[in-house]
C-alpha positions in Angstrom: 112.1 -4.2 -77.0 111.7 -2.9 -73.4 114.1 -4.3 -70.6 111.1 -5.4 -68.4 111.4 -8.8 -67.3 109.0 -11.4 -67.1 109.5 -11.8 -62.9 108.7 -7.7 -62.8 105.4 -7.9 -64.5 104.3 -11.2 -63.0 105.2 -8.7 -59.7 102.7 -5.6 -61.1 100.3 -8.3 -61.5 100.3 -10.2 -58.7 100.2 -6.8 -57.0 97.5 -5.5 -59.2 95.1 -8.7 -58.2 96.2 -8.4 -54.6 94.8 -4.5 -54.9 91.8 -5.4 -56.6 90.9 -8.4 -54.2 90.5 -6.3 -51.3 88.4 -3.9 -53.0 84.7 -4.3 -52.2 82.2 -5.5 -55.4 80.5 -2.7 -55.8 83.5 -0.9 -56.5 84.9 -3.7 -58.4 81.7 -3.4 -60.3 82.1 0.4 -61.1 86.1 -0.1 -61.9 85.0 -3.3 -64.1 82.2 -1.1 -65.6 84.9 2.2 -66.7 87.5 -0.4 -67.7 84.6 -2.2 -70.8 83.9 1.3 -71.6 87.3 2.2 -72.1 87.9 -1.1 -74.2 85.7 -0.5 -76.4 86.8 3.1 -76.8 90.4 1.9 -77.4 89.1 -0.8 -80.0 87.2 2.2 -81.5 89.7 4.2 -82.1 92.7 1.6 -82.9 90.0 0.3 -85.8 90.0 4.0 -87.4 93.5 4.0 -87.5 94.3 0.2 -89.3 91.7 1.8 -91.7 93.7 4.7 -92.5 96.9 2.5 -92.3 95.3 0.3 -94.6 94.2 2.5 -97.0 97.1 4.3 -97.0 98.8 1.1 -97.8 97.5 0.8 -100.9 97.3 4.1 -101.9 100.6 4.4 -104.2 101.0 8.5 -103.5 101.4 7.7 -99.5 105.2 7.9 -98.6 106.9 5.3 -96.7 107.6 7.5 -93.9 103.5 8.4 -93.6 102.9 4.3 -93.8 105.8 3.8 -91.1 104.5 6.3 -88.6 101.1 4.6 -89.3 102.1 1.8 -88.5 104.1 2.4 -85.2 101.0 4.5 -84.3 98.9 1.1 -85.4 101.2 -1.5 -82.8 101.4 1.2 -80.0 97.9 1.2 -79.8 97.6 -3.0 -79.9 100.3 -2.8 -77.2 98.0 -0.5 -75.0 95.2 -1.9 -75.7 96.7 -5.6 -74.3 97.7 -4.0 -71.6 94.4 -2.4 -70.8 92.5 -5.8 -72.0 95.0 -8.0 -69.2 93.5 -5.0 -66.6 90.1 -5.6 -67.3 90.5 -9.7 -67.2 92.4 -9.0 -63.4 89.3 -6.9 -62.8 86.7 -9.3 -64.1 88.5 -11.9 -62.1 88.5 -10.7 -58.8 84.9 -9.4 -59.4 83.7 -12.8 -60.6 81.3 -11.9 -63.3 81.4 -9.5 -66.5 78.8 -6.7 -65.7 76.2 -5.6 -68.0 77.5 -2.5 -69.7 74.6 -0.9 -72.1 76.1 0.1 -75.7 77.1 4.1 -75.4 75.0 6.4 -76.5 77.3 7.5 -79.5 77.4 3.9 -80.9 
């Protein structure tokens, strides 16, 4: 596990919300707006990867090491994606609403 405690993130975060409070809404608004964008991207993405993991699970000629490294590659991206998703909530916070984002044009 990583060394960071608990006091150091509530720190980033506090300074995080402190940054984002003095931002001005319409730039709140266009950070909030990238940030959905890039969550669903992230879910996206980590979805196509549990897939393979998953089918790669029960496929009996997949080697442990392939399901392993699957499955690192499976929690780093849950791990980034928590981290991106506690961004977007400091975000949505300080702007005070969720914005309307319209679907992309590749979903």
């Amino acid at each position: 596990m990583s060394d960071v405690n608990s006091s150091e993130i509530n720190d980033e975060t506090k300074k995080r919300r402190s940054c984002f409070g003095s931002m001005e809404k319409s730039e709140l608004e266009t950070l909030a707006i990238a940030a959905i964008r890039e969550h669903r991207r992230l879910i996206v993405a980590d979805e196509a990867v549990y897939e393979e993991w998953t089918s790669a699970s029960s496929d009996p000629a997949v080697s442990s090491a392939v399901l392993e490294t699957l499955q690192r590659e499976y929690i780093a991206r849950q791990e980034k994606s928590a981290a991106q998703q506690e961004e977007l909530s400091e975000i949505i916070d300080a702007l005070g609403y969720v914005p309307d984002v319209a679907p992309d044009a590749d979903d």
